[in-house]
Backbone bond lengths (Angstrom), bond angles and torsions (degrees), N, CA, C in turn:
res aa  C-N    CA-C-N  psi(-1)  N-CA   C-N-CA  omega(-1)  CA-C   N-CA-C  phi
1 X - - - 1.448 - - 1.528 110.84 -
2 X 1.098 121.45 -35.61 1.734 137.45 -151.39 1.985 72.73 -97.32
3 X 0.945 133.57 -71.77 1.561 130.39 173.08 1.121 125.12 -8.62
4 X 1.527 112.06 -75.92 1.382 153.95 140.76 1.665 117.41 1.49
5 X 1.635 99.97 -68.43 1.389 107.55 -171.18 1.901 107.16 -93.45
6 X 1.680 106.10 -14.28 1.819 90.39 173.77 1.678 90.66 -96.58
7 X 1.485 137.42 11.25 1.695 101.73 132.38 0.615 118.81 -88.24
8 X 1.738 145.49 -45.35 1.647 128.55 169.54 1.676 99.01 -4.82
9 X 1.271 91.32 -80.13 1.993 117.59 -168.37 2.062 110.37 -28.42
10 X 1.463 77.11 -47.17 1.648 86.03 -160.01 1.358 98.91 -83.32
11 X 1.035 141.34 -9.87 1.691 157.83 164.45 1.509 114.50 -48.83
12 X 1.499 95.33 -57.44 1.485 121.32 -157.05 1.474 91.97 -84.30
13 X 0.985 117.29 -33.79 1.808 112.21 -174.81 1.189 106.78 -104.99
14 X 1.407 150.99 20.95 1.790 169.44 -157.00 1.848 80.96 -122.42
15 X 1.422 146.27 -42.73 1.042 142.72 -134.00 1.736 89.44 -134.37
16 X 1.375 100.16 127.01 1.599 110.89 177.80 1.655 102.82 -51.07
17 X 1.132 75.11 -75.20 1.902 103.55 -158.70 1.759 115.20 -74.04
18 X 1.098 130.41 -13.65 1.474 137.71 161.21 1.986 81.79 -73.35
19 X 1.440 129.02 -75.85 1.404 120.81 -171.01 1.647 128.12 -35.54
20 X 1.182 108.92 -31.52 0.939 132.80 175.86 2.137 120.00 -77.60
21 X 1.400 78.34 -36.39 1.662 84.68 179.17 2.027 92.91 -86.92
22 X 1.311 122.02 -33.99 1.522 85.74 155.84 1.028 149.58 -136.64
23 X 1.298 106.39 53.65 1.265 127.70 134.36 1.817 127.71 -61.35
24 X 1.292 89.50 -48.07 1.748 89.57 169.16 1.725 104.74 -65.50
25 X 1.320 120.56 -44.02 1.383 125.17 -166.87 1.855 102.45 -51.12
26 X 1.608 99.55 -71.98 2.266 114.31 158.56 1.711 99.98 -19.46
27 X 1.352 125.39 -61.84 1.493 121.18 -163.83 1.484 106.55 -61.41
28 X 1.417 93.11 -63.85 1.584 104.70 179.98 1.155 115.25 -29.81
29 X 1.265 102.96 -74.15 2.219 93.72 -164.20 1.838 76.95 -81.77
30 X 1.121 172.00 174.96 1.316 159.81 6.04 1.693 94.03 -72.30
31 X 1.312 139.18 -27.59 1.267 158.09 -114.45 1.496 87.91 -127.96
32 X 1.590 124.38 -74.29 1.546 142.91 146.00 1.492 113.07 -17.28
33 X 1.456 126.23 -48.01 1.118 134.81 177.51 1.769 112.35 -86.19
34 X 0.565 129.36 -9.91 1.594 129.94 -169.58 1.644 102.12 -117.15
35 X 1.699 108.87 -25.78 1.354 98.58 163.11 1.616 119.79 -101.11
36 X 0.810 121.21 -3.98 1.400 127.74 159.21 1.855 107.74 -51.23
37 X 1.863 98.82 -60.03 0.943 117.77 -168.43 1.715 127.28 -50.77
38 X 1.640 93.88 -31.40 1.699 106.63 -177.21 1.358 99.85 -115.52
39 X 1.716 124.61 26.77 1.350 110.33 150.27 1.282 124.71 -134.52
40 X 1.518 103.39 25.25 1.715 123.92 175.04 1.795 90.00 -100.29
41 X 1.414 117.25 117.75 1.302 143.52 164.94 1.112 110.65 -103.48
42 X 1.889 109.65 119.96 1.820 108.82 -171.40 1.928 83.18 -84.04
43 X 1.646 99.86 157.71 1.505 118.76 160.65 1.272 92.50 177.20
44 X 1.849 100.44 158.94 1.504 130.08 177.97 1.391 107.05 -54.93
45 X 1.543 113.35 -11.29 1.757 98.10 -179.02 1.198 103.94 -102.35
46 X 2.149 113.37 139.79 1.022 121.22 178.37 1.469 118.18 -73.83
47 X 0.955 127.98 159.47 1.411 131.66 -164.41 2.070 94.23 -124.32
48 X 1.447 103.17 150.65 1.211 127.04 172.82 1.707 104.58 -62.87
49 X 1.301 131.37 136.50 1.086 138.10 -161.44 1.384 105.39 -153.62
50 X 1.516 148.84 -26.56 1.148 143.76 -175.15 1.405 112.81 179.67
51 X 1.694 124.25 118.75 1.220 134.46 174.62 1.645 132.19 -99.68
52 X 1.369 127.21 129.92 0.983 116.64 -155.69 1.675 92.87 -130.53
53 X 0.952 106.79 161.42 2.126 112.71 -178.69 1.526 103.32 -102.44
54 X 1.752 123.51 -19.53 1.294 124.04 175.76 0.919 122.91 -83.46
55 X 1.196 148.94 12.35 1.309 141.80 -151.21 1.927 105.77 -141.69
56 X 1.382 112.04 156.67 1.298 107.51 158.78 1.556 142.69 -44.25
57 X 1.285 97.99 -14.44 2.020 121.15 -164.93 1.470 89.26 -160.57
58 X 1.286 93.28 120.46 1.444 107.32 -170.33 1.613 96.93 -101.23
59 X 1.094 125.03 -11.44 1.816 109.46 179.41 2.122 78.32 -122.25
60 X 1.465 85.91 133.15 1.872 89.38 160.00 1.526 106.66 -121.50
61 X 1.147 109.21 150.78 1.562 116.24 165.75 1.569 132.38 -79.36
62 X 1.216 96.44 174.25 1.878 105.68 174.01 1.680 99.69 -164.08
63 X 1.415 94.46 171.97 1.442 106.22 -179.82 2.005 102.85 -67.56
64 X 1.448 79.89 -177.21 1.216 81.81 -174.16 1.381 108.77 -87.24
65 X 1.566 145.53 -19.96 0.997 162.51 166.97 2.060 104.86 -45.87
66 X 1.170 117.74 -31.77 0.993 93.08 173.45 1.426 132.39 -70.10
67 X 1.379 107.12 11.37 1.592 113.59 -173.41 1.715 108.44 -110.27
68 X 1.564 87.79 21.49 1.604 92.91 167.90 1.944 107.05 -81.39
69 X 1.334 89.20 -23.67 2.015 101.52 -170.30 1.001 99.39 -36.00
70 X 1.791 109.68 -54.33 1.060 97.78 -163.81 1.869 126.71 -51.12
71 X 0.990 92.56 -51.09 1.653 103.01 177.13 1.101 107.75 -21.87
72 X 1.641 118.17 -63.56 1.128 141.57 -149.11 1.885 100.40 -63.85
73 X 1.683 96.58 -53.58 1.471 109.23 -177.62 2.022 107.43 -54.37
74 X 1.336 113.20 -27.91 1.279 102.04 172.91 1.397 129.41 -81.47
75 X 1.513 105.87 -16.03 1.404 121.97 -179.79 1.473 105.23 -65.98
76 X 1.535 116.52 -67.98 1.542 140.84 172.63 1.337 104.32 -36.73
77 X 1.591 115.44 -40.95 2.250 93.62 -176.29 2.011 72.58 -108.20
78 X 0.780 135.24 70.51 1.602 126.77 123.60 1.590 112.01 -122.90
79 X 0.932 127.04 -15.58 1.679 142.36 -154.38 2.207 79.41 -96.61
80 X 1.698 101.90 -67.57 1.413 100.01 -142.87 1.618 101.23 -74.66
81 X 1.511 109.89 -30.26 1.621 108.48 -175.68 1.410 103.66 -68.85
82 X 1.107 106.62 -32.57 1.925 97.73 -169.73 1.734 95.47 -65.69
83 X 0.915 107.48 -62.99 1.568 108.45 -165.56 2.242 97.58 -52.22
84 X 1.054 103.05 -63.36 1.555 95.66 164.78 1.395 120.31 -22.06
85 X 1.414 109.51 -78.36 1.477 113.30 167.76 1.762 119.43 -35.97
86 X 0.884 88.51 -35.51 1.747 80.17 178.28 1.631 114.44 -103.80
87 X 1.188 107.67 -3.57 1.971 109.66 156.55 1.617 108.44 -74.34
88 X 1.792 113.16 -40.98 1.225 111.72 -165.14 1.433 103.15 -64.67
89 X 1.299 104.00 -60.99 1.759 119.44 174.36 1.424 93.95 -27.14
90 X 1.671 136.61 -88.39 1.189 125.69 -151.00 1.611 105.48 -49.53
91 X 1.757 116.14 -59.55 1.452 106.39 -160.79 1.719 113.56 -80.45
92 X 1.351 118.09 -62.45 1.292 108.43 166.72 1.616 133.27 -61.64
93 X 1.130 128.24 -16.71 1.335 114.74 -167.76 2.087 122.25 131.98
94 X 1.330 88.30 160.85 1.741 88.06 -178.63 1.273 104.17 -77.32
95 X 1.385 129.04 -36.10 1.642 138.02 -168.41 1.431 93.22 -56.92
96 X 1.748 120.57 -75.03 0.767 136.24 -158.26 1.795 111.13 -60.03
97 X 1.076 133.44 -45.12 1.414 144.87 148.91 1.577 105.32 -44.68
98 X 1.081 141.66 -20.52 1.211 123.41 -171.45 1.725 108.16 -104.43
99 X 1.546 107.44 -40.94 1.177 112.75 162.24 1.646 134.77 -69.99
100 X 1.580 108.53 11.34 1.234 107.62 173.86 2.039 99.05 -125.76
101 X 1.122 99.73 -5.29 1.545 117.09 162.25 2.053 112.16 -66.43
102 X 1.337 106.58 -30.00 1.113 131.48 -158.19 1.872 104.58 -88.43
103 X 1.608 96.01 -56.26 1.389 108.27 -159.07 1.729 92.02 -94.71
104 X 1.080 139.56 15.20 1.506 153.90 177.84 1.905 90.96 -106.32
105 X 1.225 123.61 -64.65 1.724 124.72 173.52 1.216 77.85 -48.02
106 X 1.416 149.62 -94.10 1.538 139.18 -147.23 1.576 111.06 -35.08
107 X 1.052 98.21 -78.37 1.966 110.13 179.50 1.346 90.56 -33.49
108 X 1.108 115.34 -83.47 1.895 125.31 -162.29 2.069 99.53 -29.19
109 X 0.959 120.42 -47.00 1.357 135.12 171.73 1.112 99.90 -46.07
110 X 1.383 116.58 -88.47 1.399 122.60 -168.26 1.312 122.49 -63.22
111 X 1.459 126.97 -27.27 1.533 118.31 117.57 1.695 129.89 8.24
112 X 1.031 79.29 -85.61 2.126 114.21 -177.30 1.805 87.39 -48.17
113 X 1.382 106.62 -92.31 1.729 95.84 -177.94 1.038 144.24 -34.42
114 X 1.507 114.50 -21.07 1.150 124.54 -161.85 1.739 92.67 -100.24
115 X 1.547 123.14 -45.78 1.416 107.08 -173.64 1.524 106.00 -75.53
116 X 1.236 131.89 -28.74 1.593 136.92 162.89 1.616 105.09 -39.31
117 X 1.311 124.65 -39.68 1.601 120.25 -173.26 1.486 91.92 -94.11
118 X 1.170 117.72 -63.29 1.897 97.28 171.78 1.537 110.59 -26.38
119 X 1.204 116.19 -61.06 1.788 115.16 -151.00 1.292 84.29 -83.65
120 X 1.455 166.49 -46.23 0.831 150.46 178.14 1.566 126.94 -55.01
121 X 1.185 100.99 -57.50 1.692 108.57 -175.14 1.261 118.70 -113.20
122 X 1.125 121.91 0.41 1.919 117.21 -171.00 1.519 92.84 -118.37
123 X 1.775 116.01 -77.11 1.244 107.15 -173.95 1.961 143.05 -38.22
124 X 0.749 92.09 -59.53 1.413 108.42 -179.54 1.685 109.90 -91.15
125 X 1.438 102.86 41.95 1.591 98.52 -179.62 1.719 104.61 -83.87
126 X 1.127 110.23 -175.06 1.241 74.79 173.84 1.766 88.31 -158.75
């Protein structure tokens, strides 16, 4: 396994420009994660966390701690895409590794907007 993953490794850095795409990919969410990080404010008030149309109370709460996930969720696609990227690279190809290097910067984005409209308008409503 430990074999395994320093070629993944050694794959991904053998190739300029796949290295390069993640490295930008590492910045990106590290960037995602650190702003998550300095705009989750602990307090006694629960914050909106998930809305449903079935129910009696259509927004329910949680602490404020659940908006650590997020963090977590940026950590988990930087760890699993990189290593992806460098399985795809070995079996399918540079094209194919580069274009899922690509559409991962997309997600990671839409990511980004999507917790910016949480922290803006849902969470901390009050």
């Amino acid at each position: 396994m430990k074999i395994k993953l320093l070629d993944t490794l050694r794959q991904i850095l053998s190739d300029r420009y796949t290295m390069i795409l993640a490295i930008a990919l590492l910045l990106l969410l590290a960037s995602f994660c650190t702003y998550v990080g300095f705009n989750v404010h602990p307090s006694e008030i629960q914050i909106y966390t998930r809305y449903s149309a079935f129910g009696v109370t259509h927004f329910y709460h949680d602490r404020w701690y659940y908006l650590l996930s997020f963090i977590g969720f940026g950590v988990i696609v930087a760890i699993a895409h990189i290593l992806l990227l460098g399985k795809i690279l070995i079996q399918k190809g540079r094209v194919f590794a580069l274009a899922f290097g690509w559409v991962t910067i997309a997600l990671t984005l839409i990511a980004w907007i999507m917790t910016a409209a949480v922290f803006l308008q849902v969470a901390f409503r009050s």
